[in-house]
Rosetta silent file (secondary structure, phi, psi, omega in degrees, C-alpha in Angstrom):
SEQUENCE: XXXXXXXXXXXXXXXXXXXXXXXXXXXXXXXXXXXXXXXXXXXXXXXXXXXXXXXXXXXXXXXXXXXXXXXXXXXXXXXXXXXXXXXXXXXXXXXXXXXXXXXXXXXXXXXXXXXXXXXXXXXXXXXXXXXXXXXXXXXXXXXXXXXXXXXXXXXXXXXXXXXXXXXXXXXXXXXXXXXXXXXXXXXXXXXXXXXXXXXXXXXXXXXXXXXXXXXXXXXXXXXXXXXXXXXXXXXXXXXXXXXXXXXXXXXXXXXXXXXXXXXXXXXXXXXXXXXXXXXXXXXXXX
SCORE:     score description
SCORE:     0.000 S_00000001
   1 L     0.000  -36.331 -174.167    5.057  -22.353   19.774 S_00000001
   2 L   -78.695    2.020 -169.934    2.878  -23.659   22.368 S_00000001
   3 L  -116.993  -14.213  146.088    0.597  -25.305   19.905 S_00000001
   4 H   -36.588  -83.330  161.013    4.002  -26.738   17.986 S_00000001
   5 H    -9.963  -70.918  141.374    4.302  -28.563   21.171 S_00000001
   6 H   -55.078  -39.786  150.679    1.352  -29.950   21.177 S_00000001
   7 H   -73.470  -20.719  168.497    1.306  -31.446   18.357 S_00000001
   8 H   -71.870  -60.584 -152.069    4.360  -33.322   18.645 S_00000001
   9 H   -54.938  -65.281  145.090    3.154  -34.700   21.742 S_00000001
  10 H     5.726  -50.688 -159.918    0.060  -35.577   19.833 S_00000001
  11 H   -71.965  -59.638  166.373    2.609  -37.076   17.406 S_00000001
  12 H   -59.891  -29.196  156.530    4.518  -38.945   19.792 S_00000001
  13 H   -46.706  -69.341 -143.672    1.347  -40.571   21.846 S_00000001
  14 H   -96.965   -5.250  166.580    0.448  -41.977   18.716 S_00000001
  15 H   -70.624  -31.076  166.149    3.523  -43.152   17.250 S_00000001
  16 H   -60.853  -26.287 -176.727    3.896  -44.839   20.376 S_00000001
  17 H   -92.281  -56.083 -162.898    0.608  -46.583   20.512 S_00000001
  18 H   -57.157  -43.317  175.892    1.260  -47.857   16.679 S_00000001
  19 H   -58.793  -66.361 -167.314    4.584  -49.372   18.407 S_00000001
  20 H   -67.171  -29.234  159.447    2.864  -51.389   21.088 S_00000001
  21 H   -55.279  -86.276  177.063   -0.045  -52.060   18.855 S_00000001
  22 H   -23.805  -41.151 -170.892    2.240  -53.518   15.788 S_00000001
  23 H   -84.690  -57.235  157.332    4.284  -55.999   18.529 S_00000001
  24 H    -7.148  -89.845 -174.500    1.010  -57.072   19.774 S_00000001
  25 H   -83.538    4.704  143.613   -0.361  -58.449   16.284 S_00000001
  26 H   -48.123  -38.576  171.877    3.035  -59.538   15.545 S_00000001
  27 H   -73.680  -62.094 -179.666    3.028  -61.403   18.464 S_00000001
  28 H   -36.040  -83.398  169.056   -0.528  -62.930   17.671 S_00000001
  29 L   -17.966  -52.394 -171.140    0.390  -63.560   13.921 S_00000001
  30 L   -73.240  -37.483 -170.995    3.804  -65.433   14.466 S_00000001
  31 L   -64.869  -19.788 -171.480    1.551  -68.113   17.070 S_00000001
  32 L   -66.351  -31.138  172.145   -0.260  -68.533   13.975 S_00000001
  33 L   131.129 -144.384 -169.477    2.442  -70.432   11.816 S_00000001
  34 L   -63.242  -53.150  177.886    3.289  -70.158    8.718 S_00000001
  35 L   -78.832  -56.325  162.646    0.145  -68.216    7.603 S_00000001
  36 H    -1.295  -70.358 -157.525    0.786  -65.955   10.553 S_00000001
  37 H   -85.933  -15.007  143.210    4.142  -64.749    9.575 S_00000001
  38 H   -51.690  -46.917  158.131    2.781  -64.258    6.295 S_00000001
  39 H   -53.314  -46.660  164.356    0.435  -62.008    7.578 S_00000001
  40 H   -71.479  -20.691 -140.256    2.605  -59.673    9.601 S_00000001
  41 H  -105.054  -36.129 -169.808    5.636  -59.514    7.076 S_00000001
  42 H   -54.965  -52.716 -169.218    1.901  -57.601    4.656 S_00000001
  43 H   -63.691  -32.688  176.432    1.000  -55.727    7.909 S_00000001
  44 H   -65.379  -72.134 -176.507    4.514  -54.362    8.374 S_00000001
  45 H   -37.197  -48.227 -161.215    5.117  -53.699    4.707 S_00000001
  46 H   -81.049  -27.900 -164.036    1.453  -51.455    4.466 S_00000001
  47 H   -91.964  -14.520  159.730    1.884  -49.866    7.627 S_00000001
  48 H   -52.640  -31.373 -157.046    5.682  -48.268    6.328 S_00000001
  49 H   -82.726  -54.680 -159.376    3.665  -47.415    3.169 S_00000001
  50 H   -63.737  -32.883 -157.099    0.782  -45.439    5.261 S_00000001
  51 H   -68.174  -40.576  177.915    3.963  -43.865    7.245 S_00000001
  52 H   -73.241  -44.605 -176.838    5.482  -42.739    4.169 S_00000001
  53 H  -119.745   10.543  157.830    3.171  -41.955    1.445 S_00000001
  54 L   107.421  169.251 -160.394   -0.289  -40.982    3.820 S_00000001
  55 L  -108.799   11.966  171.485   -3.389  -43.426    4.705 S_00000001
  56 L  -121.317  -85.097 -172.965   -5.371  -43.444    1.069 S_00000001
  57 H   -35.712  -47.021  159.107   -2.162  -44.949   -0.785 S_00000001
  58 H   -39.324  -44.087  178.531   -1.622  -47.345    2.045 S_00000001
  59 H   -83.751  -18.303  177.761   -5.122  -48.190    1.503 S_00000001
  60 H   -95.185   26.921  148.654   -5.094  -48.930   -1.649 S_00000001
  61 H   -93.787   -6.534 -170.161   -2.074  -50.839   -1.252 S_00000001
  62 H  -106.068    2.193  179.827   -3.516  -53.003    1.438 S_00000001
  63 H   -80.099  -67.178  161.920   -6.412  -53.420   -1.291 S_00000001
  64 H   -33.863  -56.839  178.300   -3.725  -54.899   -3.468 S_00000001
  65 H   -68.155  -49.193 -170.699   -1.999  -57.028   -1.330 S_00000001
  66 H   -51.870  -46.726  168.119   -5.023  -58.667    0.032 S_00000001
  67 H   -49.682  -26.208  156.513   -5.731  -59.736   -4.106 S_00000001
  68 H   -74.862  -51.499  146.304   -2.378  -60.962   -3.745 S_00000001
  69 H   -15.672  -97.157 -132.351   -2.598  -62.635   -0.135 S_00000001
  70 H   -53.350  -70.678 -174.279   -5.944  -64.357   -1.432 S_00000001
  71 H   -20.172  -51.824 -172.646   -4.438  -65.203   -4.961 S_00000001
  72 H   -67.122  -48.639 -153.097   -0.966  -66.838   -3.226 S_00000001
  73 H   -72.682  -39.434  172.437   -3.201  -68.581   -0.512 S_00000001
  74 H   -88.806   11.598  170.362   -5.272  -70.469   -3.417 S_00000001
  75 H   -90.502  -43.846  173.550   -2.503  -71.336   -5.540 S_00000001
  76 H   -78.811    2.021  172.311   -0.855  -72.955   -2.878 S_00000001
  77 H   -63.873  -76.887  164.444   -4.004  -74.376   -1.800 S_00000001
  78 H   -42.503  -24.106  161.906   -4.712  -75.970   -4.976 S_00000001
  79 L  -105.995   78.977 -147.773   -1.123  -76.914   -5.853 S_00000001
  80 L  -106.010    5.708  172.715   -0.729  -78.732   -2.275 S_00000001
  81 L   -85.783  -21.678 -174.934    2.651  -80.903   -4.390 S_00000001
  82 L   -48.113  167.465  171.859    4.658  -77.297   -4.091 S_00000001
  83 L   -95.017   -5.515  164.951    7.495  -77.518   -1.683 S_00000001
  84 L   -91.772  106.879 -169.932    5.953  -75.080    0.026 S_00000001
  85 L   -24.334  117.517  166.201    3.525  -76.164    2.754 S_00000001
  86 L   -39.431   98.221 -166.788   -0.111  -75.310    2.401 S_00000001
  87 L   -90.592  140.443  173.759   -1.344  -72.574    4.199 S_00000001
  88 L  -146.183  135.568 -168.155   -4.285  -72.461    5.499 S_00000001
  89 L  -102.492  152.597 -157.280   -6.215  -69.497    7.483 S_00000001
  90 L  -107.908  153.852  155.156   -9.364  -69.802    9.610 S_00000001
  91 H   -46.780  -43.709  176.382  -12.071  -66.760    8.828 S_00000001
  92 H   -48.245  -70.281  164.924  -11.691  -65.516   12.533 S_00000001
  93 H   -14.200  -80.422 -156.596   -8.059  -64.977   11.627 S_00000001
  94 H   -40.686  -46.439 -163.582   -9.053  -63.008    8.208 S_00000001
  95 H   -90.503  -22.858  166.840  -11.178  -60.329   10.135 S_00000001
  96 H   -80.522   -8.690  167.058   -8.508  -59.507   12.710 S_00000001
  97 H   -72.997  -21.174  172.969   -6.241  -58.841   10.125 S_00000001
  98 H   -53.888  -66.795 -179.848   -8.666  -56.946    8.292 S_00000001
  99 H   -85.145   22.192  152.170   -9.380  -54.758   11.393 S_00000001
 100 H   -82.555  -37.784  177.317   -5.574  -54.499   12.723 S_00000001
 101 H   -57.636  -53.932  174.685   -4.751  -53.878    9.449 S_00000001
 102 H   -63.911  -60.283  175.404   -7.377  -50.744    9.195 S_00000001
 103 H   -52.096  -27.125 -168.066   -6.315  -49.621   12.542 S_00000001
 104 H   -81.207  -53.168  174.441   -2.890  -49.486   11.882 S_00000001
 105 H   -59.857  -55.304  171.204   -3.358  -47.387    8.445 S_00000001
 106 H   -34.191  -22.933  166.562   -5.240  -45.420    9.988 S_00000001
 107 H  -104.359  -27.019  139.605   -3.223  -44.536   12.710 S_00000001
 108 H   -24.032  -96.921  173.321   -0.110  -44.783   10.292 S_00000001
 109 H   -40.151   -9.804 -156.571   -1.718  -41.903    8.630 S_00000001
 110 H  -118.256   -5.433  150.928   -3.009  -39.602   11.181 S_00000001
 111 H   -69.967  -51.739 -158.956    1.232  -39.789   12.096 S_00000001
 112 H   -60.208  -74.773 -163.676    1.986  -39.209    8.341 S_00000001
 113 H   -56.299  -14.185 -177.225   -0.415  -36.321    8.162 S_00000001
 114 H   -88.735  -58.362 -178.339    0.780  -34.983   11.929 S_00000001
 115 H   -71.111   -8.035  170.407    4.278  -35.074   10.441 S_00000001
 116 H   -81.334  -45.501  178.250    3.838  -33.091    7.158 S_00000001
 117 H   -54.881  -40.866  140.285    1.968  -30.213    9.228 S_00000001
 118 H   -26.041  -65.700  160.293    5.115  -30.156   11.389 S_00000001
 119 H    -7.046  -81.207 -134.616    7.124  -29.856    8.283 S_00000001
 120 H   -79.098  -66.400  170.367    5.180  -27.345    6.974 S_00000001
 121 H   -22.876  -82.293 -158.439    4.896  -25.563   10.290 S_00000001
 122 H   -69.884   -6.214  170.557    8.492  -25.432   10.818 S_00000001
 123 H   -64.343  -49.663 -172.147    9.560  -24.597    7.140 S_00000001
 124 H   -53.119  -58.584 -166.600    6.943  -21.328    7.672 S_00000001
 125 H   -53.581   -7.346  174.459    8.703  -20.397   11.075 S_00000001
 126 H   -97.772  -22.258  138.375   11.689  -20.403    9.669 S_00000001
 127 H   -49.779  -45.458  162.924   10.750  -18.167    6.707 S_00000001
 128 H   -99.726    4.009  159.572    9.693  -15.640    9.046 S_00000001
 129 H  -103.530   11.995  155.839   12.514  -15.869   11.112 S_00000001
 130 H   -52.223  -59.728 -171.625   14.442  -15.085    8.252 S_00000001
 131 H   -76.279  -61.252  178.827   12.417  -12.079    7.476 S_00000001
 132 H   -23.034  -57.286 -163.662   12.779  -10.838   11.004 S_00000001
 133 L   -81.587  116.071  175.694   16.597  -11.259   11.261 S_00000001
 134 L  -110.437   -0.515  145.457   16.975   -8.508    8.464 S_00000001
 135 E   -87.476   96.220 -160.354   20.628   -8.115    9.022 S_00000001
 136 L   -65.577   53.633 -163.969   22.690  -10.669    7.664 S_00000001
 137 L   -13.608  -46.138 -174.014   25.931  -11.056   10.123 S_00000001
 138 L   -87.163   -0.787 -166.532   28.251  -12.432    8.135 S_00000001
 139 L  -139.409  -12.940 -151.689   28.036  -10.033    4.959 S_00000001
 140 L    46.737   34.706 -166.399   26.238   -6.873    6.950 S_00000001
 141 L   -99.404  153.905  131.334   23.509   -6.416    3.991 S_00000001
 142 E   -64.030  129.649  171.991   20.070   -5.961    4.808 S_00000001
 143 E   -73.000  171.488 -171.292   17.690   -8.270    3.377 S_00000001
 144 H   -40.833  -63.298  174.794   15.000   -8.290    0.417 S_00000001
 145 H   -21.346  -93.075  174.513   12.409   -8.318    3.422 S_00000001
 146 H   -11.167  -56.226 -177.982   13.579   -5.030    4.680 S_00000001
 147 H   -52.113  -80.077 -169.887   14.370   -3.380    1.530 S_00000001
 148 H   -45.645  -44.430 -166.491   10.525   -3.624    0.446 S_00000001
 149 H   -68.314  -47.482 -140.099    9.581   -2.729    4.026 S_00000001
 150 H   -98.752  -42.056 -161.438   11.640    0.500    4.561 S_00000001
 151 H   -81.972  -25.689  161.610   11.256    1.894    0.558 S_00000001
 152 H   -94.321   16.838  167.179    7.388    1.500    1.262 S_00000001
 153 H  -112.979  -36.903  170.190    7.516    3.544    4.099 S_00000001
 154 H   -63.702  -37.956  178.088    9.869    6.056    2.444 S_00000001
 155 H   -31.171  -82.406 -155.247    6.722    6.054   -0.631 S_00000001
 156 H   -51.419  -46.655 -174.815    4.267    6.861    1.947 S_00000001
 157 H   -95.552    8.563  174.628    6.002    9.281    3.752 S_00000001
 158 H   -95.059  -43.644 -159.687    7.424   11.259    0.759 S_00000001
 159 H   -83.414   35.181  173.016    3.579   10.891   -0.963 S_00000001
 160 H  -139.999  -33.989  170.984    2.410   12.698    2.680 S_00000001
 161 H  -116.107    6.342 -155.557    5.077   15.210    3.373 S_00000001
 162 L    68.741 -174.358  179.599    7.206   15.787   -0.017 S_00000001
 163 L   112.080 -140.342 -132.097   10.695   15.926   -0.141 S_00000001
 164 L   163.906   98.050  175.588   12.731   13.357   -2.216 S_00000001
 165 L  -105.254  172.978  166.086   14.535    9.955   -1.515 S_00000001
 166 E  -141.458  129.683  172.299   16.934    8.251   -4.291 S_00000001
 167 E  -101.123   88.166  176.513   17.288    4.320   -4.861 S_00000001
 168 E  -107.249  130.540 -149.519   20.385    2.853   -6.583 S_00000001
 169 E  -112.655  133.520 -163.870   20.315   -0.531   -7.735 S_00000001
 170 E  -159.599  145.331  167.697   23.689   -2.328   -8.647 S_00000001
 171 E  -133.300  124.644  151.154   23.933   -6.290  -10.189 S_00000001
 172 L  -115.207  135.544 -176.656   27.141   -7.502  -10.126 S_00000001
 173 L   -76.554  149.138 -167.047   28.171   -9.050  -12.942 S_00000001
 174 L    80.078   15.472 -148.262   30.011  -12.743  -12.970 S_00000001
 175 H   -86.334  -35.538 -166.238   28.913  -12.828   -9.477 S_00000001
 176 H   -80.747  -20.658 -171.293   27.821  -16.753   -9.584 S_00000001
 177 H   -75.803  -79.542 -149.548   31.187  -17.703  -11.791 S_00000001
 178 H   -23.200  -61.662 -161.647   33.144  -15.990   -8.933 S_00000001
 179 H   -70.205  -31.548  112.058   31.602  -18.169   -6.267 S_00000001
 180 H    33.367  -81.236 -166.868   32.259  -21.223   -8.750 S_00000001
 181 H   -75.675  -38.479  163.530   35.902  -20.254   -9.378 S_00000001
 182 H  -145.743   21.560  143.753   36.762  -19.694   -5.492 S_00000001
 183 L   120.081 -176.742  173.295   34.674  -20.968   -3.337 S_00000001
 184 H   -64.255  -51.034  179.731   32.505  -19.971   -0.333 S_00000001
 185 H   -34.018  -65.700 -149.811   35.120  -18.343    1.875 S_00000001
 186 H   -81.066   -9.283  158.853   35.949  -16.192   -0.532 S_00000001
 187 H   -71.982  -25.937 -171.153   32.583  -15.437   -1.678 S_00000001
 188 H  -107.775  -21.487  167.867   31.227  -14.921    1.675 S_00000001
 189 L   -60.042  -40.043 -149.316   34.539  -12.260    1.772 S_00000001
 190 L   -85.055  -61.917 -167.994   33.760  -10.777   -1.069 S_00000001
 191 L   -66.556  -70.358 -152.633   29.939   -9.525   -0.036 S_00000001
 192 L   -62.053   21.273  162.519   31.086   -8.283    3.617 S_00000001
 193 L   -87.079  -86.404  158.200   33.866   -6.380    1.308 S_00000001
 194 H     6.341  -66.487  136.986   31.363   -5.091   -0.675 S_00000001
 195 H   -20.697  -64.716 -137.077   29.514   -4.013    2.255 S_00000001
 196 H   -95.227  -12.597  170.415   31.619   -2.467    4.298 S_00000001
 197 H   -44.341  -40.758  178.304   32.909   -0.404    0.634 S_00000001
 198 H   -84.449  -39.642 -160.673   29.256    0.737   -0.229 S_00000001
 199 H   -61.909  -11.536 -167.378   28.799    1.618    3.817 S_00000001
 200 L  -100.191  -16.938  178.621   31.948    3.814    3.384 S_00000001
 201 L  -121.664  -36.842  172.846   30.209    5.959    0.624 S_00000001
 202 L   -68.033 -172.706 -172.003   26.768    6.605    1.764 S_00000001
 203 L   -95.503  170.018 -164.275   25.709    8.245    5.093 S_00000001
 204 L   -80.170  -35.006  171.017   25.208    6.696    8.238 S_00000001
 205 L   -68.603   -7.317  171.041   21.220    7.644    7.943 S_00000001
 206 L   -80.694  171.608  176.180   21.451    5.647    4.688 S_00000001
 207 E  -154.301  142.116 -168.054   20.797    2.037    3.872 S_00000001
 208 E  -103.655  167.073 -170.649   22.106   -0.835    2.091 S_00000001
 209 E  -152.162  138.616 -152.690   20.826   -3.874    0.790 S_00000001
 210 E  -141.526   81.699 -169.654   21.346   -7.236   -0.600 S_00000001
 211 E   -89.110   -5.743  172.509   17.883   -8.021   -2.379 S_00000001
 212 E  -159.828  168.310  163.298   19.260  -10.936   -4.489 S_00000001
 213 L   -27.823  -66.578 -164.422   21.967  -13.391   -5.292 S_00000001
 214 L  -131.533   20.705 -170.427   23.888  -10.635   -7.208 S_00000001
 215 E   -96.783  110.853  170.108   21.294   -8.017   -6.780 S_00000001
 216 E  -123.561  166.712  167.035   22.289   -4.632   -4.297 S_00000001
 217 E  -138.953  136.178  177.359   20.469   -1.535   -3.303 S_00000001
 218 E  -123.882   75.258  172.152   21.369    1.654   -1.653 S_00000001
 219 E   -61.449  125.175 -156.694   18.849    3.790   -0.201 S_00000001
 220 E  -115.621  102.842  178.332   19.889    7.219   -0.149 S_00000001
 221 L   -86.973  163.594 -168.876   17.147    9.636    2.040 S_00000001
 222 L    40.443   69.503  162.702   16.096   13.289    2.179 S_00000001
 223 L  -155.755  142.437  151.706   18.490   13.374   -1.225 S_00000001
 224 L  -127.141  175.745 -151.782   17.723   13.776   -5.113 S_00000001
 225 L   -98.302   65.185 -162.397   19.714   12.936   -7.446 S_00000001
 226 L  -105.140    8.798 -169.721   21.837   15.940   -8.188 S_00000001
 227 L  -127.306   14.709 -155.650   24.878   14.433   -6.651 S_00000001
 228 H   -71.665  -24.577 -177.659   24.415   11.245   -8.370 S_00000001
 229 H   -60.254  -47.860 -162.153   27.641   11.276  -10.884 S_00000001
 230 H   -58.113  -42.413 -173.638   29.683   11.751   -7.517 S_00000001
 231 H   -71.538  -21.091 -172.811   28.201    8.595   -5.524 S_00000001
 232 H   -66.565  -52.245  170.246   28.515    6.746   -9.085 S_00000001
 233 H   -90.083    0.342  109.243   31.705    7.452   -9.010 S_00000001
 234 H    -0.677  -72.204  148.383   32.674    6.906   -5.796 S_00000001
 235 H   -54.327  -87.149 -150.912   31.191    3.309   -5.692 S_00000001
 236 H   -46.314  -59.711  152.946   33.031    2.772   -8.824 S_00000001
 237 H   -23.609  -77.144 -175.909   36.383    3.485   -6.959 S_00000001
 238 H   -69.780  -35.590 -177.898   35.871    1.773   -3.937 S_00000001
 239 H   -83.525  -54.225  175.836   34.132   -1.666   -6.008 S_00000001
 240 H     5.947  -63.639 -176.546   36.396   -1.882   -8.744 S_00000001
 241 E  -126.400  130.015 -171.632   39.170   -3.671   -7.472 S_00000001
 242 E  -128.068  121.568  168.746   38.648   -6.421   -4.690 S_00000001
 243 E   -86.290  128.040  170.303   41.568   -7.755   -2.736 S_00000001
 244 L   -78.112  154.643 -173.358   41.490  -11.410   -2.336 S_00000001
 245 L   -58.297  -28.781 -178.162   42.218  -13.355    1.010 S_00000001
 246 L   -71.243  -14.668 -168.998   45.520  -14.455   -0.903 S_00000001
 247 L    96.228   -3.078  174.178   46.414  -10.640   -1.371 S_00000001
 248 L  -108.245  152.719 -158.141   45.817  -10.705   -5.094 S_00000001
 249 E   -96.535  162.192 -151.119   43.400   -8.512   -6.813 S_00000001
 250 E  -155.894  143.508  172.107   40.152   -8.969   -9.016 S_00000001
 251 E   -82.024  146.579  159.183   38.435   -6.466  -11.436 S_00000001
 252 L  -143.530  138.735  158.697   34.602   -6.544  -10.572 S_00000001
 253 L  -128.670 -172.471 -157.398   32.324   -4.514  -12.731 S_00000001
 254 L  -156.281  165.358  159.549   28.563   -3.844  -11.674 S_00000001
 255 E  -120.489  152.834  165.972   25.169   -2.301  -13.847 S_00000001
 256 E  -165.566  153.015 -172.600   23.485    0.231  -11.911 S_00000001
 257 E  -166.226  154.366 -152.475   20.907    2.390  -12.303 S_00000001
 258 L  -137.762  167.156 -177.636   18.903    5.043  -10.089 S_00000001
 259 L  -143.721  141.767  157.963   15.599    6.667   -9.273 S_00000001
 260 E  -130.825  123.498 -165.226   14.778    9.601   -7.445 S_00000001
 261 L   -69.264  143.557  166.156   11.166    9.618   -5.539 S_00000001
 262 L  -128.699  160.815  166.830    9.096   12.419   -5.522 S_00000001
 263 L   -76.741   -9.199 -175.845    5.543   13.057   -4.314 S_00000001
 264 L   -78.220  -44.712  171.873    4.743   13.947   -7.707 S_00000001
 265 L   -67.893   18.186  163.898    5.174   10.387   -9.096 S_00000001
 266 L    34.731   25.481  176.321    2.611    9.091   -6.756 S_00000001
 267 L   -52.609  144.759 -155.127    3.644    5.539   -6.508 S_00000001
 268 L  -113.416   -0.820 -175.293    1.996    3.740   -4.146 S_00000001
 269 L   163.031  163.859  172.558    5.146    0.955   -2.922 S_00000001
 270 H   -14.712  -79.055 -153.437    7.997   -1.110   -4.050 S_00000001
 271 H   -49.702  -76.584 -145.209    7.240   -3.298   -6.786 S_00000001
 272 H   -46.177  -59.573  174.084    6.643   -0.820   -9.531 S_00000001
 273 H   -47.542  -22.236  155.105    9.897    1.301   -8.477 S_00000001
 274 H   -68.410  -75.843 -162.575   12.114   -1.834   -8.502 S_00000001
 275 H   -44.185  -32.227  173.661   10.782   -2.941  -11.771 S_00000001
 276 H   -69.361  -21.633 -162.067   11.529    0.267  -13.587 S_00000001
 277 H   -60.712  -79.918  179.862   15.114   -0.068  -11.606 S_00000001
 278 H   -33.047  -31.986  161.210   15.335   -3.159  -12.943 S_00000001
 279 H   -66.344  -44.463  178.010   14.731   -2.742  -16.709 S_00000001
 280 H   -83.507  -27.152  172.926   17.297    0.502  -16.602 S_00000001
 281 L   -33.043  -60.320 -154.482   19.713   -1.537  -14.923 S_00000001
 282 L   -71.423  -44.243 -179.630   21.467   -4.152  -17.585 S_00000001
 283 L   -49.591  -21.422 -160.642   21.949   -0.764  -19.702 S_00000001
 284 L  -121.422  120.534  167.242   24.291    1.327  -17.747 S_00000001
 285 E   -71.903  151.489  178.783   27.821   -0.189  -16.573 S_00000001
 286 L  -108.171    0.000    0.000   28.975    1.644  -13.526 S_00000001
């Protein structure tokens, strides 16, 4: 955080210097005339460019414009009957716009490039404070983050002492039409229903999870799965029918499918036990 900090200040010193620099050869540029104010409206335009798209497209937009600059300045040189006055620029002139012009991208960029590493900075932190807060308030689900966390510590400690956990896996189907058809409220209603329905059939040492859009899990510990018809049906009871905020009722169905860990299947973490989940899933309606 403290090096966040820093860099905006970093950011701001130099956006600030770019300010007072820019009215500065603005100021210069307009005493110039005609040619002047020609110069600054280029210097403005390139240094917006450097702000936006980084200091190597800026330069080789200020590469451009100067082939245009030069081009405009000897057509009206050469057509001196236009109705536009003939501009004309002294070489001292040329090279401070050349170097205000380089200083400016240059500083233009080293702002560009300070503010995508902010970005990027504060997109990560925000990623992990996702994965941190692993309880979701409004719906009471544990997150993916979690899930993977606490079923590779159940691996490890079933592949060290024995014993037996069981993982059931639920999709509900139509979940995205739902949210579609009645909106967030009722959608954001729906999961902490959901919730507090599966929390009502496992144990309090159990744990639930909400590993995708329409994706659940319910880790069930020190258990195999010799009770599994009961919680199957169970769940099916309590998800089945979902009362709406209006008071009217909804059918939900679900897929599910289950595993039960042993030390004998030697697995070493998550992935491979979701993916077989996953594959038995879409087969079995609950």
């Amino acid at each position: 955080m403290k090096g966040f900090f820093k860099q905006e200040t970093k950011t701001l010193l130099s956006l600030s210097f770019l300010v007072i620099g820019m009215q500065a050869a603005v100021f210069y540029f307009v005493q110039q005339g005609q040619t002047g104010m020609l110069l600054s409206v280029f210097l403005l335009l390139l240094t917006v460019l450097a702000l936006l798209a980084g200091p190597v497209i800026a330069l080789m937009g200020s590469v451009f414009s100067i082939f245009i600059m030069g081009t405009l300045l000897i057509i009206l040189f050469l057509r001196p009957d236009t109705f536009i006055r003939p501009l004309t620029v002294s070489l001292a002139e040329l090279l401070i716009f050349g170097f205000v012009l380089l200083l400016t991208i240059l500083v233009a960029g080293v702002i560009h490039d300070q503010i995508v590493q902010q970005n990027h900075y504060t997109r990560k932190s925000e990623k992990e404070l996702r994965e941190l807060v692993a309880v979701d308030s409004e719906t009471g689900f544990d997150n993916r983050h979690r899930m993977e966390s606490e079923l590779d510590m159940e691996v490890a400690r079933t592949n060290r002492y024995g014993g037996a956990f069981t993982l059931i896996v639920l999709k509900m189907d139509f979940l995205e039409e739902f949210h579609n058809l009645y909106g967030d409220k009722e959608h954001m209603y729906l999961l902490a229903s959901l919730a507090d329905h599966m929390q009502s059939v496992i144990r309090l040492t159990d744990r639930k999870f909400r590993y995708d859009d329409d994706r659940f899990a319910l880790l069930l510990t020190h258990t195999d799965d010799g009770s599994i018809d009961i919680v199957y049906e169970k769940l099916r009871k309590s998800l089945q029918n979902h009362q709406l905020l209006n008071e009217k009722y909804v059918t939900l169905t679900f897929r599910v499918a289950h595993e039960m860990y042993m030390k004998e299947k030697n697995m070493r973490g998550h992935v491979e036990l979701i993916e077989r989940l996953e594959s038995e899933m879409l087969a079995r309606e609950l």
